[in-house]
N, CA, C and O atoms as a GROMACS GRO file, in nm:
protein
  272
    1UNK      N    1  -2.971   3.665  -2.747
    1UNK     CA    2  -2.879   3.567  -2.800
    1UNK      C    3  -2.951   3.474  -2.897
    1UNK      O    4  -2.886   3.440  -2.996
    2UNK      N    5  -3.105   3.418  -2.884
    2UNK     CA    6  -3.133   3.312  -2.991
    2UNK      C    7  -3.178   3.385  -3.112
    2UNK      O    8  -3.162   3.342  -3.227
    3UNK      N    9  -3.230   3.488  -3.084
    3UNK     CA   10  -3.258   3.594  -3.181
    3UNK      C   11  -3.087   3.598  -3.268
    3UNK      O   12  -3.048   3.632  -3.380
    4UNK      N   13  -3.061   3.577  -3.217
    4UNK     CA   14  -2.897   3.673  -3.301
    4UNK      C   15  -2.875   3.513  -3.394
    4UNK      O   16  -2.833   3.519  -3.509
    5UNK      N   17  -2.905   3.393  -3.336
    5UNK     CA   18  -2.849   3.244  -3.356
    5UNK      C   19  -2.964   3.198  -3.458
    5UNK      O   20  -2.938   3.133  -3.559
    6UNK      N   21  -3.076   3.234  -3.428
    6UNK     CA   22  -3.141   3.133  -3.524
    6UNK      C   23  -3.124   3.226  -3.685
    6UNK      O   24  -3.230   3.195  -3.740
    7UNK      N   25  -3.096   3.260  -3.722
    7UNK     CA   26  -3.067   3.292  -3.852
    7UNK      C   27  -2.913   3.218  -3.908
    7UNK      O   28  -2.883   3.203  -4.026
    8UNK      N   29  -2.849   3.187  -3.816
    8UNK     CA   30  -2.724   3.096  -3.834
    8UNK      C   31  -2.724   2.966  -3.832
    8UNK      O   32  -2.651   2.890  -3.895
    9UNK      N   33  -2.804   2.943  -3.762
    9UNK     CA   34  -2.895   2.836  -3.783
    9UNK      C   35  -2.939   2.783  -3.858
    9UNK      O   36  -2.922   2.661  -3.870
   10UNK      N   37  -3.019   2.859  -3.943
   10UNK     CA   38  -3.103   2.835  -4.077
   10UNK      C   39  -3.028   2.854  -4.195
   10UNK      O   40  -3.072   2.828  -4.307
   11UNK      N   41  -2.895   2.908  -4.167
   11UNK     CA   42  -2.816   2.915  -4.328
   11UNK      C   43  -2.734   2.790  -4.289
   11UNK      O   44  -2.661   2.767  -4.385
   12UNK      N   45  -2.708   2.683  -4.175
   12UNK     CA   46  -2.614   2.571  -4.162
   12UNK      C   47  -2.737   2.470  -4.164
   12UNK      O   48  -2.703   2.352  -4.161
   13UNK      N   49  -2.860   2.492  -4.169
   13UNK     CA   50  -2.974   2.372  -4.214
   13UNK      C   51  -2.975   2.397  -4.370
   13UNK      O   52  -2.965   2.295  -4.438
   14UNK      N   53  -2.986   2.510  -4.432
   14UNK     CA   54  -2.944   2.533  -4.608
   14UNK      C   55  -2.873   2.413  -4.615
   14UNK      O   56  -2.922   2.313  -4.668
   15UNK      N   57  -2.751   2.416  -4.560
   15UNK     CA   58  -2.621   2.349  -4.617
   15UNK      C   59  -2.519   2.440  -4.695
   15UNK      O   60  -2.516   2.562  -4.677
   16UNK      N   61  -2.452   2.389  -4.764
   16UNK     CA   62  -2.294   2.494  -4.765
   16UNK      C   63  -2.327   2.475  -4.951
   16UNK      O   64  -2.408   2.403  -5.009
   17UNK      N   65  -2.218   2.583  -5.011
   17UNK     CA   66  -2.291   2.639  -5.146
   17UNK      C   67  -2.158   2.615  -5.186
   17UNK      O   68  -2.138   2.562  -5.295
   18UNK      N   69  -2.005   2.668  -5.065
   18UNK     CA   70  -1.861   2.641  -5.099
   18UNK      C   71  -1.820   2.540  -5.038
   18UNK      O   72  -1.885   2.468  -4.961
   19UNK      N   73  -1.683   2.529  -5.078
   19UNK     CA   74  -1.589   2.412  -5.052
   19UNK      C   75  -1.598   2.462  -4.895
   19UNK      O   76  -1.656   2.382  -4.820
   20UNK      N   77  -1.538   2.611  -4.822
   20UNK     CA   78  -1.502   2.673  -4.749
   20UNK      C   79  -1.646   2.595  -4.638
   20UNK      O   80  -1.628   2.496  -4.566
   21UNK      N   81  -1.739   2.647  -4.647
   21UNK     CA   82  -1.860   2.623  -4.583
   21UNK      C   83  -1.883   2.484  -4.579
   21UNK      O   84  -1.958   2.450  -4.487
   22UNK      N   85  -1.825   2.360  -4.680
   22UNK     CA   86  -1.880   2.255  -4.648
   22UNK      C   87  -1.773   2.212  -4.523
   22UNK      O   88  -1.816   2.147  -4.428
   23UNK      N   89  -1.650   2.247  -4.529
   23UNK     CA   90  -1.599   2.222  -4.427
   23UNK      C   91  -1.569   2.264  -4.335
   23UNK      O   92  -1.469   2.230  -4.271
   24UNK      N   93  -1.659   2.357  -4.304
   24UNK     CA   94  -1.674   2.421  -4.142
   24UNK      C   95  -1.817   2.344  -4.107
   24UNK      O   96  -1.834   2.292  -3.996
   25UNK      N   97  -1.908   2.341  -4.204
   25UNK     CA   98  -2.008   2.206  -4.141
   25UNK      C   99  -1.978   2.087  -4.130
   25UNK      O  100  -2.037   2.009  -4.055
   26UNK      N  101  -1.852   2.050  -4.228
   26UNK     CA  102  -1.812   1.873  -4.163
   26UNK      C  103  -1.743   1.934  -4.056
   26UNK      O  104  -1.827   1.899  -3.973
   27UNK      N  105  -1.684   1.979  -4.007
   27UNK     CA  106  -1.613   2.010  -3.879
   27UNK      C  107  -1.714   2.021  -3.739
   27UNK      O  108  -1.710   1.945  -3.642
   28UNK      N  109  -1.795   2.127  -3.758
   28UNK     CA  110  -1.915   2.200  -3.660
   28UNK      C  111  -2.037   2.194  -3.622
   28UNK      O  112  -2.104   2.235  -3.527
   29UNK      N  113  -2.058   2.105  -3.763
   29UNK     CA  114  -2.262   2.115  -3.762
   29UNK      C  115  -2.251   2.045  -3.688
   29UNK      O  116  -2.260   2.126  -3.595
   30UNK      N  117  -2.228   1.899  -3.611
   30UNK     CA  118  -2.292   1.803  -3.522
   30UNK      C  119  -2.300   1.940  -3.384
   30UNK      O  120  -2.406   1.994  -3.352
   31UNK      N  121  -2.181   1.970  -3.329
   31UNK     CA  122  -2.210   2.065  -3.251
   31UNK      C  123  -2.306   2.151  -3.233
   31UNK      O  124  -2.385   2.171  -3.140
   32UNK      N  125  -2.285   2.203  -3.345
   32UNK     CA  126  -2.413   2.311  -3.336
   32UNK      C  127  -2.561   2.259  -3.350
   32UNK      O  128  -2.641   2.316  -3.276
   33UNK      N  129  -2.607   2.170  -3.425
   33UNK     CA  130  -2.730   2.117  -3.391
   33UNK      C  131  -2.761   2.133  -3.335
   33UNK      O  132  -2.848   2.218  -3.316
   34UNK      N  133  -2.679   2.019  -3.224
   34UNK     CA  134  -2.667   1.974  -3.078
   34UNK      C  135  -2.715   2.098  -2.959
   34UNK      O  136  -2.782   2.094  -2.856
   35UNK      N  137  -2.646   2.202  -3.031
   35UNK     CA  138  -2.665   2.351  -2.948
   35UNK      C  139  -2.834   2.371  -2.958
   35UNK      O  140  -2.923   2.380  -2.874
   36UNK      N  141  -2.830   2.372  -3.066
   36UNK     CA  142  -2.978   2.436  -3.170
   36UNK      C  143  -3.124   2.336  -3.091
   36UNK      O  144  -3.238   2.359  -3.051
   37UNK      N  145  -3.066   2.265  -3.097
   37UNK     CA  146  -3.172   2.142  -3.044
   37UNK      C  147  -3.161   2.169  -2.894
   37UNK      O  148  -3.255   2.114  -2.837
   38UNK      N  149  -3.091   2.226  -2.818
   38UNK     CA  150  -3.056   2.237  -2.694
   38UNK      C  151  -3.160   2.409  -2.658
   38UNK      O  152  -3.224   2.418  -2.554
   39UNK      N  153  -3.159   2.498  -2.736
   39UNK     CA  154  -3.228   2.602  -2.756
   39UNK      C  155  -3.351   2.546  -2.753
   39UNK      O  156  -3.420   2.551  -2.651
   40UNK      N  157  -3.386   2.493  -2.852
   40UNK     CA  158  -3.526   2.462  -2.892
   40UNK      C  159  -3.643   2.389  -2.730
   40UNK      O  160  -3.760   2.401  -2.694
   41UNK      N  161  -3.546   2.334  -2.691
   41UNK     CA  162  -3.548   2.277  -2.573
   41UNK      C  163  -3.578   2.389  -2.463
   41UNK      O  164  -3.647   2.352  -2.368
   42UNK      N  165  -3.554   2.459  -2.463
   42UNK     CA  166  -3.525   2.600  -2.375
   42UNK      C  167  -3.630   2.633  -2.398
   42UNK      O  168  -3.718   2.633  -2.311
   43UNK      N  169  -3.657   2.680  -2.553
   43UNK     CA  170  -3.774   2.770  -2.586
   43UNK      C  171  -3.884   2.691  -2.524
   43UNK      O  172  -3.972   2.762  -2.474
   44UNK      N  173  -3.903   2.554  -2.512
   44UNK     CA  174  -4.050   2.517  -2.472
   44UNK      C  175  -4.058   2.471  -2.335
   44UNK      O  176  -4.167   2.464  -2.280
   45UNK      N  177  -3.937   2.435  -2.269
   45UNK     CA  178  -3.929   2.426  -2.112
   45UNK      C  179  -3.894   2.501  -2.026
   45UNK      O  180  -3.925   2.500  -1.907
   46UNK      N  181  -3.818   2.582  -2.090
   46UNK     CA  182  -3.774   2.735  -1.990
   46UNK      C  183  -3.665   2.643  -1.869
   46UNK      O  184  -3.627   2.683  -1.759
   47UNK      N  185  -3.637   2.517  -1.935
   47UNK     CA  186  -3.528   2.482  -1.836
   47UNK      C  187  -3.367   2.481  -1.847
   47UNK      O  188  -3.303   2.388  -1.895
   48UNK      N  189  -3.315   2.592  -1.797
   48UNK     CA  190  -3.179   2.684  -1.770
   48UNK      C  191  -3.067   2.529  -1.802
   48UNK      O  192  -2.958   2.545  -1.859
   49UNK      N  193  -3.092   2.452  -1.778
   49UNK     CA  194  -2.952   2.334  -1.822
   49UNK      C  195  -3.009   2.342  -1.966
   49UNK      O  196  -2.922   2.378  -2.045
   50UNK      N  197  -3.058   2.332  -1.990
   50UNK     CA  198  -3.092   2.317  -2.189
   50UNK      C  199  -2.970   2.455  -2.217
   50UNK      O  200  -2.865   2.440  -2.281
   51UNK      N  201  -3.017   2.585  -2.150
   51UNK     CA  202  -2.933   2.698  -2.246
   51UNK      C  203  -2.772   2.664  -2.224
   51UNK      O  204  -2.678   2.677  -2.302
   52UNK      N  205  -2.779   2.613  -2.074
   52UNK     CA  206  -2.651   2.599  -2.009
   52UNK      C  207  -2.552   2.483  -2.118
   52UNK      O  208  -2.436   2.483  -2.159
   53UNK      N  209  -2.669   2.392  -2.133
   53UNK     CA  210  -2.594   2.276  -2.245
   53UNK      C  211  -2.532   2.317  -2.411
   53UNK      O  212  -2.436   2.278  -2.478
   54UNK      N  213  -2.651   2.424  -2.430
   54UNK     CA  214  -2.605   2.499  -2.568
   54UNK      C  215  -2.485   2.572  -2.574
   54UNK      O  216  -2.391   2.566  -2.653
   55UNK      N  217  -2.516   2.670  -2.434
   55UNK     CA  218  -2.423   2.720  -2.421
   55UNK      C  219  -2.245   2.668  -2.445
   55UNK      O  220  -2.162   2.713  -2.525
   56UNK      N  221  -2.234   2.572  -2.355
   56UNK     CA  222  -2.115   2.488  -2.364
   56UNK      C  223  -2.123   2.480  -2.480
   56UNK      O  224  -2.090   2.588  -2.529
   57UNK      N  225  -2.159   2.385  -2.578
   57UNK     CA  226  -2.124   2.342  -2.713
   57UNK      C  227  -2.100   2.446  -2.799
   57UNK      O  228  -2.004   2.442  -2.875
   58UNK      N  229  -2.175   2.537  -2.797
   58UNK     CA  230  -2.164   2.687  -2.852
   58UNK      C  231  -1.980   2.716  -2.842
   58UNK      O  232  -1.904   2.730  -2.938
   59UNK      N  233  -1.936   2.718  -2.660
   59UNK     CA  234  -1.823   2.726  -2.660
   59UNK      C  235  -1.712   2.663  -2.662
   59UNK      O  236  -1.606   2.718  -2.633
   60UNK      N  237  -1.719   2.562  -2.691
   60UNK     CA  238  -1.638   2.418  -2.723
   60UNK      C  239  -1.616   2.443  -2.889
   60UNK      O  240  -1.511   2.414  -2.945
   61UNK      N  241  -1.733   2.501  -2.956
   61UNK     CA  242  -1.701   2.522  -3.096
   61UNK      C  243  -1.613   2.613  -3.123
   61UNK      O  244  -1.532   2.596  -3.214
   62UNK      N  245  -1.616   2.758  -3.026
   62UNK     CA  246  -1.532   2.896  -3.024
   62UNK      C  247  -1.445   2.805  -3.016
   62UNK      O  248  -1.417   2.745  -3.120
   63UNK      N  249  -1.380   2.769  -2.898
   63UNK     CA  250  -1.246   2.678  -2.840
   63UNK      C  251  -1.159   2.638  -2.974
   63UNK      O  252  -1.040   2.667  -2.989
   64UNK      N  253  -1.254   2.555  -3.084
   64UNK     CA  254  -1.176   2.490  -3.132
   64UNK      C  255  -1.175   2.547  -3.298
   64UNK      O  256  -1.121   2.492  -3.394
   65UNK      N  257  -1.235   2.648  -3.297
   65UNK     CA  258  -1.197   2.739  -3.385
   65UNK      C  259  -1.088   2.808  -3.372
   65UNK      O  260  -0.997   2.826  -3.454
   66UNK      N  261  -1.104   2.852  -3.250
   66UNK     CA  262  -0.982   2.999  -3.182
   66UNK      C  263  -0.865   2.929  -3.197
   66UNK      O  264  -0.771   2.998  -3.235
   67UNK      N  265  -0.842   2.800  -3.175
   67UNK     CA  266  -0.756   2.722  -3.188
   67UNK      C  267  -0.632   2.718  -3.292
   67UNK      O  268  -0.509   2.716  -3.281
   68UNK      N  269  -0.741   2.715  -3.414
   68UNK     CA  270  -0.676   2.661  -3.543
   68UNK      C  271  -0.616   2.814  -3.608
   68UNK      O  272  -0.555   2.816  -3.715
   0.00000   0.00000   0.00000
């Protein structure tokens, strides 16, 4: 899974190039950071609420995508 994420990652730290992309990062990026920083956390403590925390935000973002 972070394997699959950090490359998505690194094109929403780029920043957005379209209209389309800037506003799925005003919408998402705080979330996902939040996720990203929650990983990063993982990677150096190996402590399971960090993925568990990403996780959620990860799916709170699906949620409110699937939504619209």
């Amino acid at each position: 899974m972070i394997d699959t994420l950090e490359p998505l990652h690194a094109a929403i730290e780029r920043g957005s190039t379209t209209l389309n992309e800037r506003t799925f990062l005003d919408s998402y990026s705080n979330d996902l950071t939040q996720a990203h920083e929650c990983i990063r956390r993982y990677q150096r403590t190996k402590d399971q609420r960090e993925l568990h925390q990403a996780w959620d935000l990860y799916h709170q973002v699906f949620k409110r995508i699937h939504a619209q």
